[in-house]
C-alpha positions in Angstrom: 22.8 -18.1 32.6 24.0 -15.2 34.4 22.8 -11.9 33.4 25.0 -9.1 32.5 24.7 -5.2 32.9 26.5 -2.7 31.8 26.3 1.0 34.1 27.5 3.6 31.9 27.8 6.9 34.9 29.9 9.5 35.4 29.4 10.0 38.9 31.7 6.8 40.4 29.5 6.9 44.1 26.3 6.7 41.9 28.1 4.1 39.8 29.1 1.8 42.6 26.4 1.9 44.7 24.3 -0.1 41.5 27.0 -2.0 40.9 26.8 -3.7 44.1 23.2 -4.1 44.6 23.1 -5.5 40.9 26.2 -8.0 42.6 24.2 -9.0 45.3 21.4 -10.1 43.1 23.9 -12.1 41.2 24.5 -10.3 38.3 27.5 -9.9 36.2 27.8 -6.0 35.7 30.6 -3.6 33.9 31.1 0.2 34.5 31.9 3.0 32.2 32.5 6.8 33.1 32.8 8.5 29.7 29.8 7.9 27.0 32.4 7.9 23.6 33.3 4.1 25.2 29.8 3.0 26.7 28.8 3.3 23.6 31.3 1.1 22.0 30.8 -1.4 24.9 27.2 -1.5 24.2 27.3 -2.1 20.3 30.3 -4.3 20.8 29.1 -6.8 23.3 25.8 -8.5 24.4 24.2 -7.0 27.6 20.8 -7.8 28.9 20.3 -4.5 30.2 22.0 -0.9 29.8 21.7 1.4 32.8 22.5 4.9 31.0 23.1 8.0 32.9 22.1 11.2 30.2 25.2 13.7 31.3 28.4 11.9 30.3 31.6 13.1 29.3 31.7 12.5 25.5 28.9 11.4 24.0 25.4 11.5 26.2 23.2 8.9 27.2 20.9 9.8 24.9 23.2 10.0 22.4 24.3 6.0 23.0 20.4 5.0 23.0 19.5 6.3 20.1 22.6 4.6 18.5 22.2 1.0 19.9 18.5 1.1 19.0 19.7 1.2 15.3 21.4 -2.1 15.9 19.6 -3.5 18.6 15.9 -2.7 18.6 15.0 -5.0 21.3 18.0 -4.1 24.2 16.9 -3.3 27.0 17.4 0.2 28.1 17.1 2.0 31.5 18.1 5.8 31.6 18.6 7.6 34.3 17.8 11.5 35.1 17.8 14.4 37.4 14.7 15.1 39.4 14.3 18.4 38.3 15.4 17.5 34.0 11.5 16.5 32.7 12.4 17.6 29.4 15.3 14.7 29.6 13.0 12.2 30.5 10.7 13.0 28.4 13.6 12.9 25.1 15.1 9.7 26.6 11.6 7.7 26.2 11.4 9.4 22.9 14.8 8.0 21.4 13.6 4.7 22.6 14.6 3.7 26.2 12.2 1.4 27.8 12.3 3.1 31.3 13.4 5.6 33.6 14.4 6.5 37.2 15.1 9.8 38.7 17.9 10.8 41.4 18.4 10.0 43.7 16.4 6.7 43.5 15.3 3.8 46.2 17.4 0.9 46.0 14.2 -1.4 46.5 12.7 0.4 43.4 15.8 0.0 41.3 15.9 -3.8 41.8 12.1 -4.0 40.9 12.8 -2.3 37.8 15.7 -4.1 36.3 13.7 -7.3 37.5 11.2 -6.1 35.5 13.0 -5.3 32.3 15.1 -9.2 32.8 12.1 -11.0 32.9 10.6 -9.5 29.6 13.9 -9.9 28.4 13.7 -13.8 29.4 10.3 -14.2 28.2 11.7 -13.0 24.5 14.2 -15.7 24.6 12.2 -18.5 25.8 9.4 -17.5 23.2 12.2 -18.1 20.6 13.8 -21.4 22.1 9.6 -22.4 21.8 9.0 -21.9 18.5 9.1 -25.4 17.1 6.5 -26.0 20.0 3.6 -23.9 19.2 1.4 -23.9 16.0 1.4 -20.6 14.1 -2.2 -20.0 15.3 -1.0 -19.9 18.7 1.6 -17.2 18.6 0.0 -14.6 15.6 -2.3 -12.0 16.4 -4.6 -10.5 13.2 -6.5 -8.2 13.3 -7.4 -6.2 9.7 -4.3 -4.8 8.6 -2.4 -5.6 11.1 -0.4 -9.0 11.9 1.8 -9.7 15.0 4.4 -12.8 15.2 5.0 -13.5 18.8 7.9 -16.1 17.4 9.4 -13.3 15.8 8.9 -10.6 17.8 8.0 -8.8 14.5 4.6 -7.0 13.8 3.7 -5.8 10.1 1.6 -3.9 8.9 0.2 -3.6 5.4 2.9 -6.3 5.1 5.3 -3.9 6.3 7.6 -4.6 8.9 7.0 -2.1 12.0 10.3 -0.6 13.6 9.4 -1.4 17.3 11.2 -1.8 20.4 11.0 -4.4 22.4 9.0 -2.3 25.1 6.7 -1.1 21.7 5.8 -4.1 20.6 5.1 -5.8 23.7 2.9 -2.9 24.6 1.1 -3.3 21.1 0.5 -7.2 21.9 -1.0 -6.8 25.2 -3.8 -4.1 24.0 -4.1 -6.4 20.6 -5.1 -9.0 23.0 -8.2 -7.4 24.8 -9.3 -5.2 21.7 -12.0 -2.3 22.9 -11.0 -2.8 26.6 -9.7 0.5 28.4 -6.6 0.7 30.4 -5.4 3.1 32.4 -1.6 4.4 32.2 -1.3 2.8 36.1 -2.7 -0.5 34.5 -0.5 -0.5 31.5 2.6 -0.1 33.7 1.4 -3.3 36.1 1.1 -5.4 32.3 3.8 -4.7 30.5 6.3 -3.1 32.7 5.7 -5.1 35.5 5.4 -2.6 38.0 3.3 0.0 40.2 5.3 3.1 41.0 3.1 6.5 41.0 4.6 9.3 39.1 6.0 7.4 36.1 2.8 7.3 34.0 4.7 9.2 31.8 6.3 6.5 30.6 3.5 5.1 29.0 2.3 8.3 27.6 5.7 8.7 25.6 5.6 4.8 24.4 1.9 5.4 23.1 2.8 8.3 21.3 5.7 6.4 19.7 3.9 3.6 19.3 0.9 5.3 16.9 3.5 7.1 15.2 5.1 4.2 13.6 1.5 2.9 13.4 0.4 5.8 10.9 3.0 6.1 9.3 1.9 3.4 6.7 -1.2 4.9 6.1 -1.3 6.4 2.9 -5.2 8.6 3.8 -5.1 11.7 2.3 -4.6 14.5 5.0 -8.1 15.6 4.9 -9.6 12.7 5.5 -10.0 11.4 9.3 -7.9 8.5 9.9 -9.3 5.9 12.2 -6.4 6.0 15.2 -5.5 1.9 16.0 -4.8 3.2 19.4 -7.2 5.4 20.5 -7.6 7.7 23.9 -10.4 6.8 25.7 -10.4 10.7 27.8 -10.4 10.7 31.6 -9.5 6.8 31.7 -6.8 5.9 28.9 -6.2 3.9 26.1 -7.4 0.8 24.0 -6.7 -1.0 21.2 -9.4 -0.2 18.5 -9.7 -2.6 15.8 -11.4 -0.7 13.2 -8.7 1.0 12.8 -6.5 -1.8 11.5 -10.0 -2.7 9.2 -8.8 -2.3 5.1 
């Protein structure tokens, strides 16, 4: 099945130039200059990806992602910034994109990116067309407090179901997986983003952050006392999963 894209960019060179490379690796892609109708596009039909610039005429990019994560946790979402705009980078991973480029961009990288963000997205829907063929042993992850349905794409905790992103809780699998064991942010990218690109470490910062968020949450530990983090800085290296902090 042909994959489909939708560009939402003001800047019709910008806009064209993607749209033809995304062509040329047989994809089926729309454009859409003015955000007020990328975002009805977006809720409106089925995309596999969204390529958002933030400056748009009407409604902003980040506007539209924070919008189409309220229906659509799990699309996939790649925003793109100006070089020298770190604090829009930094808001766009915060409202729930799973990536993002800066201008002007390689080509090369661009492709590697969206191939990355596709295949995660085909993984999801071949782990759902598979669900008849695993036992449930195979496809939950426990640990303490915290349970994670790779059929479902759902994790809960305290039999709560987390709001995650598809980026969020794929993120949270992978470190459930290999509990105690450090990663770096460079590591993390290579996992579950699927690529090595210096610089965007960021990226992962701003996901981990969301991520424990939503993890403590739940917790219902009066302010005083210390709270056991379930993902927990390791300083100098990075991050792990830590297991006693799911423990009841």
């Amino acid at each position: 099945m042909q994959d489909s894209i939708l560009i939402v960019e003001d800047d019709q060179d910008i806009a064209e130039l993607i749209k033809v490379h995304m062509q040329d690796l047989n994809m089926h892609v729309e454009l859409c200059e003015n955000g007020d109708s990328g975002l009805a596009m977006a809720v409106d039909s089925d995309y596999s990806l969204l390529i958002l610039d933030i400056t748009l005429p009407g409604c902003s990019g980040l506007d539209i992602c924070r919008q189409v994560r309220q229906s659509k946790p799990e699309q996939a979402i790649l925003m793109l910034t100006s070089r020298t705009s770190e604090i829009d980078r930094v808001v766009g991973l915060e409202v729930g994109a799973d990536d993002y480029m800066t201008k002007p961009f390689s080509i090369r990288e661009l492709q590697a990116r969206v191939h990355a963000l596709l295949r995660r997205v085909h993984l999801l829907e071949k782990s759902r067309s598979n669900d008849n063929k695993h036992s449930p042993d195979d496809t939950v992850i426990r640990s303490g407090r915290l349970k994670i349905d790779l059929r479902s794409h759902q994790a809960l905790l305290n039999t709560k179901i987390l709001d995650l992103t598809s980026t969020e809780f794929d993120l949270l699998s992978f470190m459930a997986r290999h509990p105690n064991q450090v990663f770096s942010r460079t590591q993390l990218l290579e996992q579950v983003w699927g690529y090595q690109h210096s610089g965007y470490e960021h990226t992962v910062n701003s996901h981990i952050n969301r991520l424990r968020n939503k993890l403590s949450a739940d917790t219902k530990a009066p302010l005083s006392e210390a709270v056991t983090p379930i993902i927990q800085t390791v300083f100098g290296v990075g991050y792990k999963f830590n297991p006693e902090g799911t423990a009841k």
